[in-house]
C-alpha positions as CSV (number, residue, x, y, z in Angstrom):
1,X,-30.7,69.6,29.7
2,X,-27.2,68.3,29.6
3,X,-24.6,70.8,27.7
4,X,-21.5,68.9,26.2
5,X,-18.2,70.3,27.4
6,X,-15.7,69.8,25.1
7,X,-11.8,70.1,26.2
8,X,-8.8,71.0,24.4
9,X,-8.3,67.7,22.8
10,X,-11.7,68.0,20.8
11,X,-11.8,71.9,20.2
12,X,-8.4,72.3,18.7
13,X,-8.5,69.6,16.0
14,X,-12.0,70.7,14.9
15,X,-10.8,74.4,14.9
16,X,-8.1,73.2,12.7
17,X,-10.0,70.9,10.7
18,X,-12.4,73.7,10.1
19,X,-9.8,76.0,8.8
20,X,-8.2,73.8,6.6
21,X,-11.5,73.1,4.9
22,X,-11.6,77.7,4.1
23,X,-8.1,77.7,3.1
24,X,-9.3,74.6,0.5
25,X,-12.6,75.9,-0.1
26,X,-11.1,79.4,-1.1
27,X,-8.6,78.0,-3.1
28,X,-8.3,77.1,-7.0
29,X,-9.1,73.4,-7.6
30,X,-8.1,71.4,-10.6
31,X,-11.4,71.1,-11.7
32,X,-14.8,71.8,-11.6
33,X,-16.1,68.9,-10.0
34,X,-13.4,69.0,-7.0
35,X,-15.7,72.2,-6.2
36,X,-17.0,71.2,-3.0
37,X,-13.7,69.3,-2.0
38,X,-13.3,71.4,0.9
39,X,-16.7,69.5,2.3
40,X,-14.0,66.7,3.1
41,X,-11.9,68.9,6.0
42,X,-15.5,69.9,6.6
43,X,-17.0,66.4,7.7
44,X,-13.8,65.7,9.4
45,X,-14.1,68.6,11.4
46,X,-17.0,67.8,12.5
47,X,-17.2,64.3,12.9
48,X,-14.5,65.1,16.0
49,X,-17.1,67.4,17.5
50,X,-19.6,65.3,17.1
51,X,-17.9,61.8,17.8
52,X,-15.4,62.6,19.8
53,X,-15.4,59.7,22.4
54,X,-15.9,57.5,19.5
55,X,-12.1,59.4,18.1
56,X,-10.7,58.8,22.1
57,X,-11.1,55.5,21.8
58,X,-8.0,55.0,19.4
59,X,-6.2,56.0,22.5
60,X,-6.2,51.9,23.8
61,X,-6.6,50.5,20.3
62,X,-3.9,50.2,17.9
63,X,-5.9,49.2,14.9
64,X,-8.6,52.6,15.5
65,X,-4.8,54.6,15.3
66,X,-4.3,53.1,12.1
67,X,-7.8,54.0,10.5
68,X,-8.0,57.7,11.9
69,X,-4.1,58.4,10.6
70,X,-5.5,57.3,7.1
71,X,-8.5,58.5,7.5
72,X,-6.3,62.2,8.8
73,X,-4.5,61.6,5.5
74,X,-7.7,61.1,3.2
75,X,-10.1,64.1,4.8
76,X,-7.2,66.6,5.4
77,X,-3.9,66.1,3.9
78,X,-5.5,64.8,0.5
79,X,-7.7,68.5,-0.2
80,X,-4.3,70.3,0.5
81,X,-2.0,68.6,-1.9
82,X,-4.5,68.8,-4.2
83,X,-5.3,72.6,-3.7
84,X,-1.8,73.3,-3.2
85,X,-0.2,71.2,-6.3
86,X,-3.5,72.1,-8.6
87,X,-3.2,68.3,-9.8
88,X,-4.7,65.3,-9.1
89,X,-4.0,61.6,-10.3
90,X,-2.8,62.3,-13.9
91,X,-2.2,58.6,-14.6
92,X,-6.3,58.4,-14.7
93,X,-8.9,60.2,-16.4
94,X,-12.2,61.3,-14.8
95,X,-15.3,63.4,-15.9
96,X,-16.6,66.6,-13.5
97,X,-19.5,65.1,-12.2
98,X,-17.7,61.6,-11.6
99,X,-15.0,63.7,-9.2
100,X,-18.3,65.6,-7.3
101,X,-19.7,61.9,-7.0
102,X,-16.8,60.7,-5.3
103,X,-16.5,63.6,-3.0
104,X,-20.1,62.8,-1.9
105,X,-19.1,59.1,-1.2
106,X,-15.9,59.8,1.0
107,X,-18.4,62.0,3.1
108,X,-20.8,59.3,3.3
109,X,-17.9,56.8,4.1
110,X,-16.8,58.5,7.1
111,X,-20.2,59.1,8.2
112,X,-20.9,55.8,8.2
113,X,-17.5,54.7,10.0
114,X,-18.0,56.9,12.4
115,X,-21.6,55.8,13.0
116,X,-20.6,51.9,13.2
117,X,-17.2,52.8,15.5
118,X,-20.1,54.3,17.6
119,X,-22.3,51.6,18.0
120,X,-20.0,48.4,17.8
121,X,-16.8,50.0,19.8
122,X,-18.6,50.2,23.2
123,X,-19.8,46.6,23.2
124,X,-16.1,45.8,22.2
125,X,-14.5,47.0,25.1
126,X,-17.5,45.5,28.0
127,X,-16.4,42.0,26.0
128,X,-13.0,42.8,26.6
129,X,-13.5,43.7,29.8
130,X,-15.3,40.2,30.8
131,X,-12.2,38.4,28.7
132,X,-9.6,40.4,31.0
133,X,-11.5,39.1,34.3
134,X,-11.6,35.4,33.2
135,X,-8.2,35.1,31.6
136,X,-6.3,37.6,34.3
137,X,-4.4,38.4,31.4
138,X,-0.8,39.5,31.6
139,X,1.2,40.5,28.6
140,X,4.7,40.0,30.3
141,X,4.4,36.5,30.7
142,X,4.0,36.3,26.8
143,X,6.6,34.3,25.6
144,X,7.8,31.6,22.9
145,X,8.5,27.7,23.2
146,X,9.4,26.0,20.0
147,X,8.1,22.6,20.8
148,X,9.5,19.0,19.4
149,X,6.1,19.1,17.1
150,X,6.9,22.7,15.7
151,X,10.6,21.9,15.3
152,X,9.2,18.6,13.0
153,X,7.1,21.4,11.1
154,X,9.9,23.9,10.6
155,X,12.3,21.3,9.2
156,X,9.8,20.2,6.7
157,X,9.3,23.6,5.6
158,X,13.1,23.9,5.5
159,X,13.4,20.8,3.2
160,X,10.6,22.2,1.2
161,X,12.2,25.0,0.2
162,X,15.9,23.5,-0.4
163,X,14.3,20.7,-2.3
164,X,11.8,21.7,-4.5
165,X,14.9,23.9,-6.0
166,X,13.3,27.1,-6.1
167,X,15.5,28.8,-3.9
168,X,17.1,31.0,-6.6
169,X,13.2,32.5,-6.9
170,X,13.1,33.3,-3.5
171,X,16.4,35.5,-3.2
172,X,15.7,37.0,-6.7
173,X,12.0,38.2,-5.5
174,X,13.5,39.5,-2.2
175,X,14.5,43.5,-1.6
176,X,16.8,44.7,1.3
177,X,16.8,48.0,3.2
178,X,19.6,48.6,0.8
179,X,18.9,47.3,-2.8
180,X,15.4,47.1,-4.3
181,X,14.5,44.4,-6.7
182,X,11.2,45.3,-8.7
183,X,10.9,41.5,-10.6
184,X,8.1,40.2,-12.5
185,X,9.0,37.0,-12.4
186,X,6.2,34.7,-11.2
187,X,7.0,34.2,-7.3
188,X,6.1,30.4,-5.9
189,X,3.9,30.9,-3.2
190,X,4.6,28.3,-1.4
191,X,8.3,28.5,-1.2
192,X,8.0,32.1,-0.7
193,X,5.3,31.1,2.2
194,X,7.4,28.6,3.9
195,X,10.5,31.1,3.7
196,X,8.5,34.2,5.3
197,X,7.4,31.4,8.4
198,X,10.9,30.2,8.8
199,X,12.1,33.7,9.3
200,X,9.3,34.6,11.2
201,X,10.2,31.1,13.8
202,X,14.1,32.0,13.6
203,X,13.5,35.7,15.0
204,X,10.9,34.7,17.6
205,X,13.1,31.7,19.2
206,X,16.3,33.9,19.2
207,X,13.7,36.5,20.7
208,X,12.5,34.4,23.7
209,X,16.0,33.1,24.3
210,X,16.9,36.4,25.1
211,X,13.7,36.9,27.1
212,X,15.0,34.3,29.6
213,X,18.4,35.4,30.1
214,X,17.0,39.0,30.6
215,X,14.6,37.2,33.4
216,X,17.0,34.5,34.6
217,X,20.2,37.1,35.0
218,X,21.7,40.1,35.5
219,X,22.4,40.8,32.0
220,X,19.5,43.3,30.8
221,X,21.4,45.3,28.1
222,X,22.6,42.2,25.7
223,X,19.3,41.0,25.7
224,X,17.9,43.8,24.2
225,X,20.3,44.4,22.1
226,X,20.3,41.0,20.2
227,X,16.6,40.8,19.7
228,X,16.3,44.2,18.2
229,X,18.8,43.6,15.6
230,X,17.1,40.1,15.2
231,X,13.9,42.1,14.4
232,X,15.6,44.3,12.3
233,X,17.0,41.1,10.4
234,X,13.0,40.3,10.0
235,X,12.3,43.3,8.6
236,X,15.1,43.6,6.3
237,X,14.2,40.8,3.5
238,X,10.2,41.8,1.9
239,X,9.5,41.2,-1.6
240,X,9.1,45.0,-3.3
241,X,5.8,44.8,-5.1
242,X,4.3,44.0,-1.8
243,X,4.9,47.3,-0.1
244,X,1.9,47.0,2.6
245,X,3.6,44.1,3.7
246,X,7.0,45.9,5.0
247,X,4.4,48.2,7.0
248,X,2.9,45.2,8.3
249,X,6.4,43.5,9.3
250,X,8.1,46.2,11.4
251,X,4.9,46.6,13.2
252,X,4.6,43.3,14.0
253,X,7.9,42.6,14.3
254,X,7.9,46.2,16.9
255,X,4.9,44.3,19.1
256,X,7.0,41.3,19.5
257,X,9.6,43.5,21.5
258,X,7.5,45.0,23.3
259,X,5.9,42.3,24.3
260,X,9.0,40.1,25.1
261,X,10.7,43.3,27.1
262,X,8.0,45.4,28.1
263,X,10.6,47.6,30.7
264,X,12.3,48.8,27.3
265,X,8.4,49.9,25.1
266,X,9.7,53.3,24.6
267,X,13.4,52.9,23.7
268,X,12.1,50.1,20.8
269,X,9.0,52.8,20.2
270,X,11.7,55.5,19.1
271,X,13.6,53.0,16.9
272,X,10.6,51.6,15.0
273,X,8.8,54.6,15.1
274,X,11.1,56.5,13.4
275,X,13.1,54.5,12.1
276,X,10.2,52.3,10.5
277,X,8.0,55.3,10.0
278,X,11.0,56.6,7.8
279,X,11.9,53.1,5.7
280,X,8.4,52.5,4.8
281,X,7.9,56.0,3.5
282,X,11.5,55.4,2.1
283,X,9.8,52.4,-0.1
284,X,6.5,53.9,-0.7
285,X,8.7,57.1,-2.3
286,X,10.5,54.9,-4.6
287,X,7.8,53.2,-5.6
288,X,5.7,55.9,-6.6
289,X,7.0,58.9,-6.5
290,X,10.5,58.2,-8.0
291,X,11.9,59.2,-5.4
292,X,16.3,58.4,-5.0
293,X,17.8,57.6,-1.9
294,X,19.9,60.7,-0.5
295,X,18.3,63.2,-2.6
296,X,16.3,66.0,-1.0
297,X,12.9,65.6,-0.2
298,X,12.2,69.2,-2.4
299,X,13.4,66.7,-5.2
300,X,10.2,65.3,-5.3
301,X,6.9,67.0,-7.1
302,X,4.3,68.4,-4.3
303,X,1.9,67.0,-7.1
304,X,3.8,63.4,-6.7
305,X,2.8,63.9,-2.8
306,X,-0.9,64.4,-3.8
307,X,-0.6,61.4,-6.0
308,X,0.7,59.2,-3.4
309,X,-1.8,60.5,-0.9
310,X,-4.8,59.6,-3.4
311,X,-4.1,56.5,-4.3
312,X,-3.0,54.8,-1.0
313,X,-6.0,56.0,0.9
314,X,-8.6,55.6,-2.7
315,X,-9.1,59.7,-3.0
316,X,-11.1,61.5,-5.3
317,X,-9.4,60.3,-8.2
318,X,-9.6,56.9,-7.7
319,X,-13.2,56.9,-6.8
320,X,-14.0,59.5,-9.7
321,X,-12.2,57.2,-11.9
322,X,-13.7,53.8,-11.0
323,X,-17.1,55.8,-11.0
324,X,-16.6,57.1,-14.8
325,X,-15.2,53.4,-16.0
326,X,-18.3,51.8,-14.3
327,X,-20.8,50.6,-17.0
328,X,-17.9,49.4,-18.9
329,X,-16.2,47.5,-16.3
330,X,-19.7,46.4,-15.1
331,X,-21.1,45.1,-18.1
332,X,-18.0,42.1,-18.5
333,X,-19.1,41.7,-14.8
334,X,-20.5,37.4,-15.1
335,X,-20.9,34.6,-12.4
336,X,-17.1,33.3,-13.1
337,X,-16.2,37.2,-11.7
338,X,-18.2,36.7,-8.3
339,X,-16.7,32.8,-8.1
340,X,-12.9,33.9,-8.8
341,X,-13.6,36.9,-6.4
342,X,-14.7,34.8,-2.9
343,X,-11.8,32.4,-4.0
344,X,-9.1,35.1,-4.3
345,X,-10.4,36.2,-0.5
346,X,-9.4,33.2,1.1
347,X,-5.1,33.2,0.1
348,X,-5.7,29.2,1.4
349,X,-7.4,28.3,-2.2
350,X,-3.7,29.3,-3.5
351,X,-1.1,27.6,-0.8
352,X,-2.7,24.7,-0.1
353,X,-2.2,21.8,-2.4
354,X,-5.3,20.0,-2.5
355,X,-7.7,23.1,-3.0
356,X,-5.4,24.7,-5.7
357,X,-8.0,22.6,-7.8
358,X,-10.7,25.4,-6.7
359,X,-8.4,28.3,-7.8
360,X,-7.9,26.8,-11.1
361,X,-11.5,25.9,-11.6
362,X,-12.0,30.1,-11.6
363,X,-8.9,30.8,-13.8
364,X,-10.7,30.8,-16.9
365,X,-12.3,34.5,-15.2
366,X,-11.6,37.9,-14.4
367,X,-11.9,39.4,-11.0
368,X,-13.5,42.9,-10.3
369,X,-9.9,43.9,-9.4
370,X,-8.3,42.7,-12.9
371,X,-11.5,43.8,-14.6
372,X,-10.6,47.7,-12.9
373,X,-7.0,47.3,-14.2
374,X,-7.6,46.5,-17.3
375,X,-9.6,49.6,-17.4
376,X,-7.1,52.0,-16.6
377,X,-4.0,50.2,-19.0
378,X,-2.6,48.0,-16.4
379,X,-2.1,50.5,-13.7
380,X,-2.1,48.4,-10.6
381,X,-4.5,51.0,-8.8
382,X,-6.9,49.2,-5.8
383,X,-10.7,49.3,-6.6
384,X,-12.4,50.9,-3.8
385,X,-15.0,49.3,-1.6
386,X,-17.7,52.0,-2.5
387,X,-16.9,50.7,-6.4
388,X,-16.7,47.4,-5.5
389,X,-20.1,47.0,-4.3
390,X,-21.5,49.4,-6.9
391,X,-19.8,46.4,-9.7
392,X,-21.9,43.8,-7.5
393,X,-24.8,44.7,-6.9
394,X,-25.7,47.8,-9.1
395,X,-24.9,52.0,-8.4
396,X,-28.4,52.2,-6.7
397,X,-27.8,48.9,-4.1
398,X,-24.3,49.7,-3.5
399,X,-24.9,52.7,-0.9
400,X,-26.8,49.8,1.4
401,X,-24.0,47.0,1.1
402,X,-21.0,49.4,1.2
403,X,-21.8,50.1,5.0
404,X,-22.0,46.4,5.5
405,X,-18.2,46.5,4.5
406,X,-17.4,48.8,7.0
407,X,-19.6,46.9,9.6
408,X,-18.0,44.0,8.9
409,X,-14.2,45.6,9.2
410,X,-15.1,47.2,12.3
411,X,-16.4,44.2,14.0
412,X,-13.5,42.1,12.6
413,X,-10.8,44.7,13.8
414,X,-12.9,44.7,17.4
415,X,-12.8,40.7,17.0
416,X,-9.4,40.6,16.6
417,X,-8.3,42.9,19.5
418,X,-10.4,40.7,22.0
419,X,-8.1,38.1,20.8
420,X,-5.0,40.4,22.0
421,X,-6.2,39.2,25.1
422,X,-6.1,35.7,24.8
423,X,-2.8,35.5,23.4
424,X,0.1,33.1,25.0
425,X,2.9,32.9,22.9
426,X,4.8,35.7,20.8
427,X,3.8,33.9,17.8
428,X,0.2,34.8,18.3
429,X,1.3,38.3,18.8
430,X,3.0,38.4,15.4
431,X,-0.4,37.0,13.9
432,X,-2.6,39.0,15.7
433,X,-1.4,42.4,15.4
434,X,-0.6,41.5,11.6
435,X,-4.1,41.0,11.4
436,X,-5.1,44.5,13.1
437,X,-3.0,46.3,10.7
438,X,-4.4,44.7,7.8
439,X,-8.1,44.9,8.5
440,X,-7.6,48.3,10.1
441,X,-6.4,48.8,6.6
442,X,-9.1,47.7,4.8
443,X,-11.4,50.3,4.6
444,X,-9.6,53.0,3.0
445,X,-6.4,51.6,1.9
446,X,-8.1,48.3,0.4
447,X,-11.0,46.8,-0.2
448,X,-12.8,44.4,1.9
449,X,-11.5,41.5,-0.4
450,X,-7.7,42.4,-0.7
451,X,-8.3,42.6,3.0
452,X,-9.8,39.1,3.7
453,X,-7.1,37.7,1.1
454,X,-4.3,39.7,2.9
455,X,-4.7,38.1,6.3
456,X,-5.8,35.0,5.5
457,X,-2.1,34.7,3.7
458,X,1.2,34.4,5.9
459,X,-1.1,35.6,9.3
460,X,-3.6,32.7,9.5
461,X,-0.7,30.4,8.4
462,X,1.6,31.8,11.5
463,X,-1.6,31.5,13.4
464,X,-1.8,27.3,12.1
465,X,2.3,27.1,13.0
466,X,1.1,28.3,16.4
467,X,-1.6,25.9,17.0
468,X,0.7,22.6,16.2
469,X,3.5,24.0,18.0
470,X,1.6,24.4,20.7
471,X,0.1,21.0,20.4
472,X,3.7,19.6,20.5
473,X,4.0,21.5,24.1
474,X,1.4,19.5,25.4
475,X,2.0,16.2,24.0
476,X,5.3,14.9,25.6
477,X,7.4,12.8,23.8
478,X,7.7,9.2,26.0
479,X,11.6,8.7,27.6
């Protein structure tokens, strides 16, 4: 009989883990039905002893980083802001038993990750394996080439933005790092599309420019320089109701560098780390915990922490919530809900002009998303994927399709990473890993369909630029 050895690595988090969940489960909690919220430090503690090969293998994959930090924040940090702060969401309402129910699905939700990570992850990494041998893949010759074909393409988006005269739309929808412009005004997607590609082109040409002259001379220094304040440039401009996205540009626009000048990973590591660890907390503050630039960070209410911490990684609240608003929300559930939902997945239905006629044929309905909003007086809260099955297919049925949402994440995020290693232009890299974070994302932070929507948006239309432009590289123009 084989004993399991466990090292440092595995032993101190689950020590840890362990006696955070006494200090919560000796603890006053807001409520009665937050009772047994020290079971969530609990499960964490020992899903690590139990899976921890399956926590190792974050250790080569940047999307399984991702989903442990927010699943760290949900199972740990969550139970001690709320001990700590004796609040929880007070924007919501929820009964006792509706905030024990929730505690029992965020223990069944990491179970069930934890499960699938264990049974999909290792056939992941023999498939990369087998891609790695065919392609002899080598991440330093990653590069960018606008072609003659992509050029045509990036004009015409050019003209479509100065012509259809919507440019004024675009600059009034768009924050900086320094001013933050919160505007309702109805932003043109495709303007606003064809903007966020051009930017994307303009920093990845300037950054393989500099690529060659770091290869070609003896400059190494300049390079360097140029293309991390040409990423920083990239970052700068985001549109402030879509927070998420900011995360999703620095890292990107961080993978790029690395990428391009591999000899300098650490140095950009420190700048984005921080520095882009700090901005986007920055943002998230100011968003939602009123937070002002330059003020201490003991301005801010411990119990505005806990809020934050709830509803970007759907905590008890949100799932107690959804839970108590269910039969009501469920019974204005129709066909035209299900229709406007798989059309609102795909972002394509709304930036391509000749199937816009599909997203106006389910206008007329309301999606389980607006249908949860309305619910809770407009509060632009995400439904979770344990209460978005439960509105599909019923509060009995929705404990068997909720694991195929994290299946299908899981498999997606391992689908995507393969495709790290098929990559061949920078481009692709700013797609791909766009991608990762946003289905990495998508279990905790969103749901499954906020998740399909988010990537099929400016991602998959990156990934198209990618495809003509390098179409144009192989098609020469005749002399």
């Amino acid at each position: 009989m084989k004993i399991k050895i466990y090292g440092l690595g595995t032993i101190i988090p689950f020590i840890l883990s362990t006696l955070i969940s006494l200090f919560v489960g000796f603890s006053d909690v807001p409520n009665e039905g937050l009772s047994c919220l020290f079971l969530l430090p609990l499960t964490f503690a020992f899903t690590i002893l139990f899976f921890s090969k399956e926590y190792s293998y974050c250790l080569h994959s940047f999307g399984l980083v991702i989903l442990y930090a927010t699943s760290f924040v949900r199972y740990i940090v969550t139970p001690i802001l709320i001990v700590v702060s004796q609040s929880t969401v007070s924007t919501i309402m929820a009964r006792d038993s509706d905030y024990m129910y929730a505690i029992f699905v965020e223990i069944f939700e990491l179970i069930i990750l934890m499960l699938t990570i264990k049974i999909v992850w290792p056939k992941h990494l023999a498939k990369k394996e087998q891609i790695k041998k065919k392609v002899n893949y080598d991440p330093s010759q990653v590069t960018f080439r606008l072609s003659w074909l992509g050029a045509i393409f990036a004009v015409l988006l050019i003209i479509l933005i100065m012509f259809r005269g919507h440019w004024d739309n675009i600059v009034s929808n768009l924050s900086t790092w320094f001013t933050r412009v919160d505007n309702n005004d109805i932003v043109f997607g495709y303007d606003m599309m064809a903007f966020n590609i051009v930017k994307a082109i303009a920093f990845l040409i300037i950054v393989s420019l500099m690529k060659l002259m770091y290869n070609k001379t003896s400059f190494r220094i300049l390079p360097v320089i140029i293309s991390l304040a040409a990423a920083i440039l990239n970052t700068m401009f985001f549109e402030y109701r879509e927070r998420t996205d900011l995360a999703v540009l620095i890292i990107a626009s961080f993978f790029v560098l690395r990428y391009a000048f591999p000899q300098s990973k650490k140095f950009f590591s420190v700048i984005f780390g921080v520095g882009g660890i700090v901005l986007v907390a920055t943002v998230f503050m100011e968003g939602t915990l009123r937070y002002e630039v330059g003020s201490s960070l003991s301005s801010v209410n411990i119990a505005d922490y806990s809020k934050m911490a709830e509803l970007y990684t759907t905590g008890p609240s949100i799932l107690a919530n959804a839970r108590m608003n269910f039969e009501s929300v469920r019974s204005q559930v129709n066909f035209m809900t299900f229709a406007k939902d798989l059309v609102l997945s795909c972002d394509l239905f709304s930036t391509l002009p000749f199937l816009r006629f599909v997203l106006n044929a389910v206008s007329s309905g309301q999606s389980t998303g607006e249908l949860y909003v309305a619910s809770i007086g407009g509060l632009s809260y995400i439904l979770p994927n344990h209460s978005l099955a439960s509105l599909y297919v019923g509060d009995i049925i929705c404990w068997i399709i909720e694991p195929l949402f994290i299946v299908f994440n899981i498999k997606l995020l391992a689908f995507f990473e393969r495709c790290m290693y098929r990559i061949n232009d920078l481009l692709q890299v700013y797609a791909i890993f766009s991608i990762v974070t946003m289905v990495a994302m998508g279990v905790f932070c969103n749901n499954v369909q906020l998740m399909l929507h988010s990537f099929s948006s400016l991602p998959l239309w990156l990934l198209i630029f990618s495809y003509i432009n390098n179409l144009g590289n192989k098609i020469k123009l005749a002399k």
